[in-house]
Gaussian input, Z-matrix of N, CA and C with variables (Angstrom, degrees):
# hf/3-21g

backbone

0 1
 N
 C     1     B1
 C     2     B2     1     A1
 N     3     B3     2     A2     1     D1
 C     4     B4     3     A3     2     D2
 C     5     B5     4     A4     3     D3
 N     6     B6     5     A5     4     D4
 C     7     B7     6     A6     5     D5
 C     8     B8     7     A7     6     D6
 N     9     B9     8     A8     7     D7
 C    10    B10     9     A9     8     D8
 C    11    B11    10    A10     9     D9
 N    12    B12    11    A11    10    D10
 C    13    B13    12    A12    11    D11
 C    14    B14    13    A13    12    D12
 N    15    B15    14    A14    13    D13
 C    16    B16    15    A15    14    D14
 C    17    B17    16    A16    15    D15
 N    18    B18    17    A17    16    D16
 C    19    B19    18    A18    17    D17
 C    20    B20    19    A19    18    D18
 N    21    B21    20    A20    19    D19
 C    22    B22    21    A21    20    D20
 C    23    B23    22    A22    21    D21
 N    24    B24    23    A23    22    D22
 C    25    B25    24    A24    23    D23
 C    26    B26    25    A25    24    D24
 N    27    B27    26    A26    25    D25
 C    28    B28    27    A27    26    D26
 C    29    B29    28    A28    27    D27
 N    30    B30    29    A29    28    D28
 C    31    B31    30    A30    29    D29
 C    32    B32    31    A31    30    D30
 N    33    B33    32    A32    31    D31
 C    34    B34    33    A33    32    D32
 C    35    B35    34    A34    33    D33
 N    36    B36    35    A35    34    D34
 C    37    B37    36    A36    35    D35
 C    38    B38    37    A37    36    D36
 N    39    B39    38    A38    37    D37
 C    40    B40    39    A39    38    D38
 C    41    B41    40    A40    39    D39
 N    42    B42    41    A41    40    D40
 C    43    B43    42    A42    41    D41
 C    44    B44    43    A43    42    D42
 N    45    B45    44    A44    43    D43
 C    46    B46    45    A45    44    D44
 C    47    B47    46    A46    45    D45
 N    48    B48    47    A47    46    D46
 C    49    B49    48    A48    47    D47
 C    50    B50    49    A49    48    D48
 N    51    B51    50    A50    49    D49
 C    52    B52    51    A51    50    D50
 C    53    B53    52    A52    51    D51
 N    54    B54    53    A53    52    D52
 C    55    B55    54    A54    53    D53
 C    56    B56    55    A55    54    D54
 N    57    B57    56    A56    55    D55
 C    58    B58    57    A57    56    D56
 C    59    B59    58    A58    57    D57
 N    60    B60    59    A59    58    D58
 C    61    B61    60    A60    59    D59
 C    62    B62    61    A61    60    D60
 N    63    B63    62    A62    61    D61
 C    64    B64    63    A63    62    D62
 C    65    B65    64    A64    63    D63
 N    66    B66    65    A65    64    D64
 C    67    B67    66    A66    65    D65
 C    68    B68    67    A67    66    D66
 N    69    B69    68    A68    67    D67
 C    70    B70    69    A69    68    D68
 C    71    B71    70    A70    69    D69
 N    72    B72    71    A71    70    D70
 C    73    B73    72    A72    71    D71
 C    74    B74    73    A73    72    D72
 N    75    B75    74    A74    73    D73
 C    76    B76    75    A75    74    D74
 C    77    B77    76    A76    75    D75
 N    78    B78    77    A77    76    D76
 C    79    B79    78    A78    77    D77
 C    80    B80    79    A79    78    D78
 N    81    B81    80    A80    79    D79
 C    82    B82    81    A81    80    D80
 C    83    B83    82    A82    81    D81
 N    84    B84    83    A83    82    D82
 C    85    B85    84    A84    83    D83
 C    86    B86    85    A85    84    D84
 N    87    B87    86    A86    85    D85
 C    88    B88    87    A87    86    D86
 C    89    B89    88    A88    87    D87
 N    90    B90    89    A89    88    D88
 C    91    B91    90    A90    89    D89
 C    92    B92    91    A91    90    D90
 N    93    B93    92    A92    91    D91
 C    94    B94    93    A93    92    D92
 C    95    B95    94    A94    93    D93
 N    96    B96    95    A95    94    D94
 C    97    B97    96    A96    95    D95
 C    98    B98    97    A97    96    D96
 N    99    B99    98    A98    97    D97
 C   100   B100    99    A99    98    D98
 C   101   B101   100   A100    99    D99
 N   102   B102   101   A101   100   D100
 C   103   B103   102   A102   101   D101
 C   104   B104   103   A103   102   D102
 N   105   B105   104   A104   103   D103
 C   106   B106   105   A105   104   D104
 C   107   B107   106   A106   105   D105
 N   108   B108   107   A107   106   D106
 C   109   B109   108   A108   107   D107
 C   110   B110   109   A109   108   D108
 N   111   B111   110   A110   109   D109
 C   112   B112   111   A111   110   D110
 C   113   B113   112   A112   111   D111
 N   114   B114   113   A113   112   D112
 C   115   B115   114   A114   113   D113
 C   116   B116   115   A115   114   D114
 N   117   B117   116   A116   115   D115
 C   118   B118   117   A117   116   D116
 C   119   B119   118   A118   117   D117
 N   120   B120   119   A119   118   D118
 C   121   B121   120   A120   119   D119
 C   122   B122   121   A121   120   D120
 N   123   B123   122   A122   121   D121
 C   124   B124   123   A123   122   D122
 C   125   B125   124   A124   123   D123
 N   126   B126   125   A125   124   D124
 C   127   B127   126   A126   125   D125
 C   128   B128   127   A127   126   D126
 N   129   B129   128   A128   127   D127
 C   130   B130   129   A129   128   D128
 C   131   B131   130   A130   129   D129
 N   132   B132   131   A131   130   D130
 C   133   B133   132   A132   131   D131
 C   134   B134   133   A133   132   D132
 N   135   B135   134   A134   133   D133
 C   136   B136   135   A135   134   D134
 C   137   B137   136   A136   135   D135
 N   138   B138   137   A137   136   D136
 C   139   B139   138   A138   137   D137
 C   140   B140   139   A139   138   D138
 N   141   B141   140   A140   139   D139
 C   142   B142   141   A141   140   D140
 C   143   B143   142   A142   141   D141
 N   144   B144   143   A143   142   D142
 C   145   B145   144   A144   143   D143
 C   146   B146   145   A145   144   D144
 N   147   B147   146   A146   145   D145
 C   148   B148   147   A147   146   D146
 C   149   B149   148   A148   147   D147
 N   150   B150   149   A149   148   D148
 C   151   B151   150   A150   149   D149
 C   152   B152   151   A151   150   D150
 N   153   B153   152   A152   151   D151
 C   154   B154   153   A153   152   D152
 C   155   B155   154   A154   153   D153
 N   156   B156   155   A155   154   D154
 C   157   B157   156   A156   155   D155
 C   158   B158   157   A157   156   D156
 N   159   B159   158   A158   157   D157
 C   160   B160   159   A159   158   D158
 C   161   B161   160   A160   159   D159
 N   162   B162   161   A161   160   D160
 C   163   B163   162   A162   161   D161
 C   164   B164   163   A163   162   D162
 N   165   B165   164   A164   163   D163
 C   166   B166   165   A165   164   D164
 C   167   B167   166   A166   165   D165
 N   168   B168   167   A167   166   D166
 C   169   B169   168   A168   167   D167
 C   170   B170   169   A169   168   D168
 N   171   B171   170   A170   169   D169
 C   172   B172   171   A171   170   D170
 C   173   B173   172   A172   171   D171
 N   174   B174   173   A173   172   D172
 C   175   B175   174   A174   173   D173
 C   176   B176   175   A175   174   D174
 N   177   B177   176   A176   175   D175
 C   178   B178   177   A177   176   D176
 C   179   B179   178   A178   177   D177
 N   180   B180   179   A179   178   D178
 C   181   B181   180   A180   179   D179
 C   182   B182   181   A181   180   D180
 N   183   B183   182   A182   181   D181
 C   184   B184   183   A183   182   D182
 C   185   B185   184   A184   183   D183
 N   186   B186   185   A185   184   D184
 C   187   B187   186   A186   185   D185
 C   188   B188   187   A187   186   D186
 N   189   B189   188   A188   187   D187
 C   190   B190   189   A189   188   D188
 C   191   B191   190   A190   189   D189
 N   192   B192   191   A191   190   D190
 C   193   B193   192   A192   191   D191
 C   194   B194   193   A193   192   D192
 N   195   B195   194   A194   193   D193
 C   196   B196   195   A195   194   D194
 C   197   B197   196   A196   195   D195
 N   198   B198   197   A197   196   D196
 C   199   B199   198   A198   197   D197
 C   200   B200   199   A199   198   D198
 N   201   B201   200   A200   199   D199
 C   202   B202   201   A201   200   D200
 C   203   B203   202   A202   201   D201
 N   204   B204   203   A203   202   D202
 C   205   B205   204   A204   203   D203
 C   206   B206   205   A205   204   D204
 N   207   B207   206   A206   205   D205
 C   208   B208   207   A207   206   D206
 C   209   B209   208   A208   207   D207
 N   210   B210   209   A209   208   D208
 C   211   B211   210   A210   209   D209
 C   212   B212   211   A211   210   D210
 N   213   B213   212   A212   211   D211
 C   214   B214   213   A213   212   D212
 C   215   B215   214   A214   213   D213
 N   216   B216   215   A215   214   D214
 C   217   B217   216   A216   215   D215
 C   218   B218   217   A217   216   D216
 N   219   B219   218   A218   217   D217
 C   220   B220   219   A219   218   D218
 C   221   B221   220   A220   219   D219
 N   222   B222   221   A221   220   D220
 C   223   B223   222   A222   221   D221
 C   224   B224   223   A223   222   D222
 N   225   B225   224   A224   223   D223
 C   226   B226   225   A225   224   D224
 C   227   B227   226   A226   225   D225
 N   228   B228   227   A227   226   D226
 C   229   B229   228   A228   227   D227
 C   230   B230   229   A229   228   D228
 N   231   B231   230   A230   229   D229
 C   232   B232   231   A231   230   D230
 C   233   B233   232   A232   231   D231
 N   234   B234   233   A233   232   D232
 C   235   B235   234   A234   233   D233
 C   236   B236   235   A235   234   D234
 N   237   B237   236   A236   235   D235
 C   238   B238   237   A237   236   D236
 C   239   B239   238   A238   237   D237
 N   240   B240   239   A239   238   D238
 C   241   B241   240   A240   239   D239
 C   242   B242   241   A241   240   D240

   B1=1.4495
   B2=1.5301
   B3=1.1901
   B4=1.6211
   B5=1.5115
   B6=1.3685
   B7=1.3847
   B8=1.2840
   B9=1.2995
   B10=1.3709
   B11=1.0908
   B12=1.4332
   B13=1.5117
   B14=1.8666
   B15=0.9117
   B16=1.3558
   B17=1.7268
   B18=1.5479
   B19=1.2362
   B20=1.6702
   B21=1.7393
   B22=1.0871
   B23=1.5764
   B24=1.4099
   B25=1.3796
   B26=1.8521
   B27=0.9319
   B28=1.5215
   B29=1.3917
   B30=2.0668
   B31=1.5534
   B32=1.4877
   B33=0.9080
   B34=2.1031
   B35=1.6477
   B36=1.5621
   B37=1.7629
   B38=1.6890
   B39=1.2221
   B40=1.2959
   B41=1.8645
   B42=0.9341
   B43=1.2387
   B44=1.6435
   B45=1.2705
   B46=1.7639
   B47=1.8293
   B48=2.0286
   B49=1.3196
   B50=1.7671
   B51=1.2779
   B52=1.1439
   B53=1.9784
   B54=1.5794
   B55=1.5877
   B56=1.4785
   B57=1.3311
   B58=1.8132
   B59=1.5863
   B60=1.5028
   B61=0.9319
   B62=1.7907
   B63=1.1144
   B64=1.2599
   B65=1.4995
   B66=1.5627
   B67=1.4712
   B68=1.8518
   B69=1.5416
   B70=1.5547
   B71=1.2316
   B72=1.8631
   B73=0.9973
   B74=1.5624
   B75=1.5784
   B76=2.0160
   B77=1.4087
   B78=1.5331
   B79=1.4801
   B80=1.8671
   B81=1.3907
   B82=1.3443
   B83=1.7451
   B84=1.3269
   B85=1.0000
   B86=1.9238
   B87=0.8258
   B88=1.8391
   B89=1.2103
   B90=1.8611
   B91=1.7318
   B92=1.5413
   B93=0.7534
   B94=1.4898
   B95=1.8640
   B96=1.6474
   B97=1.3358
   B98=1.9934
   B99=1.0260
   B100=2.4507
   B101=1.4440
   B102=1.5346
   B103=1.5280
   B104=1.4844
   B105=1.7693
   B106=1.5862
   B107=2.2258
   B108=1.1982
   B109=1.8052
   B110=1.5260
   B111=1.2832
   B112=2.0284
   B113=1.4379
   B114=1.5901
   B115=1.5301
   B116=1.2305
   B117=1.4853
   B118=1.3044
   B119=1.3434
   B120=1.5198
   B121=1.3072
   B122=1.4515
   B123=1.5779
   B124=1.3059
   B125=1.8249
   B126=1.7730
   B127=1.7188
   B128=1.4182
   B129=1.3438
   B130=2.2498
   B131=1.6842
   B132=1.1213
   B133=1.0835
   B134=1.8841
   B135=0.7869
   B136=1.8208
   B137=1.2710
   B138=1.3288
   B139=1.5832
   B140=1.4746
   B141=1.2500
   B142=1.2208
   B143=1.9044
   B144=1.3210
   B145=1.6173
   B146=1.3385
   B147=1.7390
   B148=1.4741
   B149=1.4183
   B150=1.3022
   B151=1.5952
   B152=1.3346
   B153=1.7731
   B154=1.5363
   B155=1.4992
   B156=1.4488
   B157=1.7244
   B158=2.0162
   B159=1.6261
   B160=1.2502
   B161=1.6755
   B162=1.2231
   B163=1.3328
   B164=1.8671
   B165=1.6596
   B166=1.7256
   B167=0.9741
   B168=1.2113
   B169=1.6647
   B170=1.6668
   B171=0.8680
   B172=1.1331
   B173=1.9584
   B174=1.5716
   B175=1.0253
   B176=1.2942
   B177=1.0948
   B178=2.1084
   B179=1.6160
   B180=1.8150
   B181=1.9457
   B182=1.1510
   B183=1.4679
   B184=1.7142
   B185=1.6137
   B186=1.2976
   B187=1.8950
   B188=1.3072
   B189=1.3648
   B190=1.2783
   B191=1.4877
   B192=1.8656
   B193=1.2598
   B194=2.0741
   B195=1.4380
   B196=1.2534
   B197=1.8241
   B198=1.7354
   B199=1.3630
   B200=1.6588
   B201=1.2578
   B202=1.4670
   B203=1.5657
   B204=1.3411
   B205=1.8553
   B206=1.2236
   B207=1.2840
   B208=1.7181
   B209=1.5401
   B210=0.5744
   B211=1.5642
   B212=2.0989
   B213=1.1272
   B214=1.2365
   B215=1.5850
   B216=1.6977
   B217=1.0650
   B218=1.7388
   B219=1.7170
   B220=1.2795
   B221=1.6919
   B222=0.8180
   B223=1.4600
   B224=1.8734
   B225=1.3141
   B226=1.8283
   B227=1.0725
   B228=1.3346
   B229=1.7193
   B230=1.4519
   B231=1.4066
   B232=1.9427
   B233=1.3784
   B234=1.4041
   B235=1.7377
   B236=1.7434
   B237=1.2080
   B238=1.0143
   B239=1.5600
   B240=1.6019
   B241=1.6659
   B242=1.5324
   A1=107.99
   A2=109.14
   A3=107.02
   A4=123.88
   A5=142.04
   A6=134.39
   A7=113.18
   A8=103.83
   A9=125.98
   A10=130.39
   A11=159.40
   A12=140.60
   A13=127.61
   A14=90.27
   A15=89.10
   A16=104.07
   A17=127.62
   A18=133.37
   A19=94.49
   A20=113.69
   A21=107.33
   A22=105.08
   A23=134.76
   A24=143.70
   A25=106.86
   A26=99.10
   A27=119.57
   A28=111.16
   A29=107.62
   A30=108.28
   A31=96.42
   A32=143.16
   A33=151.14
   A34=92.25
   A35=123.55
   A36=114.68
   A37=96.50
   A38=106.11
   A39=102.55
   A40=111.39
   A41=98.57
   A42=95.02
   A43=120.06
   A44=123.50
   A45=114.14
   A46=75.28
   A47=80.63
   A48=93.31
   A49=142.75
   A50=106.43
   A51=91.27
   A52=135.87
   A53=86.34
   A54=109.26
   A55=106.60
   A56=100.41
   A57=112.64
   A58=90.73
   A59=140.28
   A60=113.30
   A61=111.99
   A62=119.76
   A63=124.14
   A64=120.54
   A65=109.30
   A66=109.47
   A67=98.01
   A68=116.28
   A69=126.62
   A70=119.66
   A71=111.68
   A72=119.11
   A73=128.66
   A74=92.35
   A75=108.40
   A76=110.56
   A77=112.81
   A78=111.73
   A79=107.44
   A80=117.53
   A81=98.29
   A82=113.35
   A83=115.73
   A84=99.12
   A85=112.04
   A86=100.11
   A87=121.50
   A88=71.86
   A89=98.75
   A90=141.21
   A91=123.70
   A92=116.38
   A93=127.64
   A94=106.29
   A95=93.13
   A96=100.46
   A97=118.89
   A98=70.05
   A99=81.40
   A100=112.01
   A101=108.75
   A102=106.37
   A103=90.33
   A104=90.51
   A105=89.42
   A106=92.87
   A107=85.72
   A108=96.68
   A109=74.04
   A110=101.84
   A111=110.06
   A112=103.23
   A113=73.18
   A114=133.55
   A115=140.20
   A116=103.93
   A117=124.68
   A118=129.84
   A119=115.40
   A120=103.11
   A121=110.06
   A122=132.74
   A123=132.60
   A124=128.60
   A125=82.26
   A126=79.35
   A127=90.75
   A128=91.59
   A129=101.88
   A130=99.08
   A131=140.88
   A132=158.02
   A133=113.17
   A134=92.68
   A135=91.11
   A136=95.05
   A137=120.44
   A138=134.27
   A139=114.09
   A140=130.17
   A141=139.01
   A142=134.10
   A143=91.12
   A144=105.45
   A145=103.92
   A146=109.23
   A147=121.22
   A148=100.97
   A149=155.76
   A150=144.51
   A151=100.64
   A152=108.75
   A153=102.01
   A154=117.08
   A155=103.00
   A156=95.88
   A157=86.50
   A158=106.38
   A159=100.11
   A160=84.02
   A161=119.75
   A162=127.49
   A163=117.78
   A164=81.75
   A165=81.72
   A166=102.35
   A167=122.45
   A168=141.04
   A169=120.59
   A170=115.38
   A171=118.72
   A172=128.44
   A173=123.72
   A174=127.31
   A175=123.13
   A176=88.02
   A177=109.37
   A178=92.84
   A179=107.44
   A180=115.93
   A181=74.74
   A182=119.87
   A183=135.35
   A184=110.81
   A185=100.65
   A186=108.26
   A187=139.68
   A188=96.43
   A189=105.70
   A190=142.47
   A191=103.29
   A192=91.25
   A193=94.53
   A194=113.67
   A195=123.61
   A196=89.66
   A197=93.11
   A198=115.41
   A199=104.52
   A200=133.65
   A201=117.21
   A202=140.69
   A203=85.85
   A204=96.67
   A205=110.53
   A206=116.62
   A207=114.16
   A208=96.43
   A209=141.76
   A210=153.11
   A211=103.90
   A212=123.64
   A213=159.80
   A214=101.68
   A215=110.89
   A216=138.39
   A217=107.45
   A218=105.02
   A219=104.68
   A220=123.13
   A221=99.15
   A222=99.28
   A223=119.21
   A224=103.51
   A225=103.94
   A226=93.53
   A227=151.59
   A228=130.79
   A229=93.62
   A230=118.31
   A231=106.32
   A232=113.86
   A233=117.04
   A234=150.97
   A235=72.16
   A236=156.67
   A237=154.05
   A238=136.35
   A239=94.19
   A240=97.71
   A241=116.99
   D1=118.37
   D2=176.78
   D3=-72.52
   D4=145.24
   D5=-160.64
   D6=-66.64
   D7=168.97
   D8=-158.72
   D9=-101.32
   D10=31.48
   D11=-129.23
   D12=-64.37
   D13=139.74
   D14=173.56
   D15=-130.10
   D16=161.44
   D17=-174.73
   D18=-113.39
   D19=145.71
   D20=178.69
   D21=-97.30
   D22=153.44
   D23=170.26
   D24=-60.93
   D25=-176.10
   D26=177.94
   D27=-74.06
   D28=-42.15
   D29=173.00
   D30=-89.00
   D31=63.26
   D32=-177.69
   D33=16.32
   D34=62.90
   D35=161.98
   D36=-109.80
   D37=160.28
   D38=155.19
   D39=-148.83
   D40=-168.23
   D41=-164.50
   D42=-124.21
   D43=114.29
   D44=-137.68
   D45=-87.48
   D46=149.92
   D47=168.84
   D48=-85.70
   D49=154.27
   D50=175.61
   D51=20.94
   D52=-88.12
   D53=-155.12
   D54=-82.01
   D55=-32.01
   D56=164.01
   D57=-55.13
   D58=-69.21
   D59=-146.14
   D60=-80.51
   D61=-11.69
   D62=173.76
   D63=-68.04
   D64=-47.54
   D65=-166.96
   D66=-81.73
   D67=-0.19
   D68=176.31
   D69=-89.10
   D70=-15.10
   D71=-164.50
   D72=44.27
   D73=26.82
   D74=175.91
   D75=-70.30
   D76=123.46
   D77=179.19
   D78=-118.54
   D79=172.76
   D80=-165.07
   D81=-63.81
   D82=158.02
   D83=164.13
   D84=86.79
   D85=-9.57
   D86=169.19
   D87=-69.10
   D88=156.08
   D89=134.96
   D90=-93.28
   D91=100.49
   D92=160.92
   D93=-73.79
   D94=146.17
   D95=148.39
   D96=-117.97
   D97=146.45
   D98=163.51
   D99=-101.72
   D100=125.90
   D101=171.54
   D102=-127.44
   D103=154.89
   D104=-174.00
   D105=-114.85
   D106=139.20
   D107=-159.11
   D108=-120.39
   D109=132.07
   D110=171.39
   D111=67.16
   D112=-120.56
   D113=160.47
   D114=-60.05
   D115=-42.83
   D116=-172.30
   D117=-109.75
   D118=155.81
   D119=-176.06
   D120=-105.12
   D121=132.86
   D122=162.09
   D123=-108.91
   D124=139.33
   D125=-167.76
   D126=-112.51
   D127=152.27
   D128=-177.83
   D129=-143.28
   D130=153.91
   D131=147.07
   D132=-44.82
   D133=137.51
   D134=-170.63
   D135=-112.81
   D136=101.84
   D137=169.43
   D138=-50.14
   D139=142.92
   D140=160.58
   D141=-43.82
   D142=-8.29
   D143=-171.61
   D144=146.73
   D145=172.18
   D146=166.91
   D147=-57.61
   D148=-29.19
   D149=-163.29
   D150=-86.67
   D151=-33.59
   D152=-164.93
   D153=-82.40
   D154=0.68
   D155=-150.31
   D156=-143.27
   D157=32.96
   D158=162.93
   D159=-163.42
   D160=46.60
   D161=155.20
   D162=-89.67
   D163=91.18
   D164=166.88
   D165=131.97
   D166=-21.75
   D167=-169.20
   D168=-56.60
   D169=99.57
   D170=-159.45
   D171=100.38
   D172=-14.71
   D173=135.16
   D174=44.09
   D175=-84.82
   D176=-160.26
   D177=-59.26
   D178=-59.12
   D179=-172.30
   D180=-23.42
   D181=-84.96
   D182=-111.60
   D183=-78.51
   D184=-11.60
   D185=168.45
   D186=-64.65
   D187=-19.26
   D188=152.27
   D189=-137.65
   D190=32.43
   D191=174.15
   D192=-104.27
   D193=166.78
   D194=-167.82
   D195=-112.09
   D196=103.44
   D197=-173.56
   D198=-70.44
   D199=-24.82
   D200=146.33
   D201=-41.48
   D202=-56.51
   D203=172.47
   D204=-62.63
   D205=-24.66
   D206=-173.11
   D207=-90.10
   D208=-53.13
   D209=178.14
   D210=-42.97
   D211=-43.11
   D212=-148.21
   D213=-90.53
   D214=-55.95
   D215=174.51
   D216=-61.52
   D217=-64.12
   D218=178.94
   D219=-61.74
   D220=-25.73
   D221=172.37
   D222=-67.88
   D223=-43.92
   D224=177.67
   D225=-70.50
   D226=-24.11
   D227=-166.48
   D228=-82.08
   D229=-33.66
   D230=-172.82
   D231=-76.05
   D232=-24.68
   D233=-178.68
   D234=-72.65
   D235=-137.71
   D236=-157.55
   D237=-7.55
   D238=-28.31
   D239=175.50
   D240=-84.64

């Protein structure tokens, strides 16, 4: 994605664009943070916590295993020890 401009105000705000805020999934009322790397400045979304910001993560694995049978499974191996 090529950069973005934004103009700063008189109090230095500006207002992120569009596609930044889409591909950020920034909704109103989000916190962002700015880190300044070098040169540059980076903006990221400031997740709610470790639950909020590793919700989903991993997904795809978990679609197809059948969390009964696994569950089912773990249990006869302890039934065995």
């Amino acid at each position: 994605m090529p950069g973005s401009a934004a103009t700063l105000t008189s109090k230095f705000q500006i207002t992120i664009p569009t596609e930044v805020r889409r591909r950020l999934a920034l909704r109103q009322g989000d916190v962002v943070v700015l880190d300044v790397e070098g040169d540059h400045a980076v903006l990221r979304p400031k997740r709610a916590g470790w639950a909020a910001s590793t919700w989903g993560l991993g997904a795809d694995l978990w679609a197809s295993v059948d969390g009964a049978a696994a569950v089912e499974t773990e249990r006869d191996l302890w039934d065995r020890e």
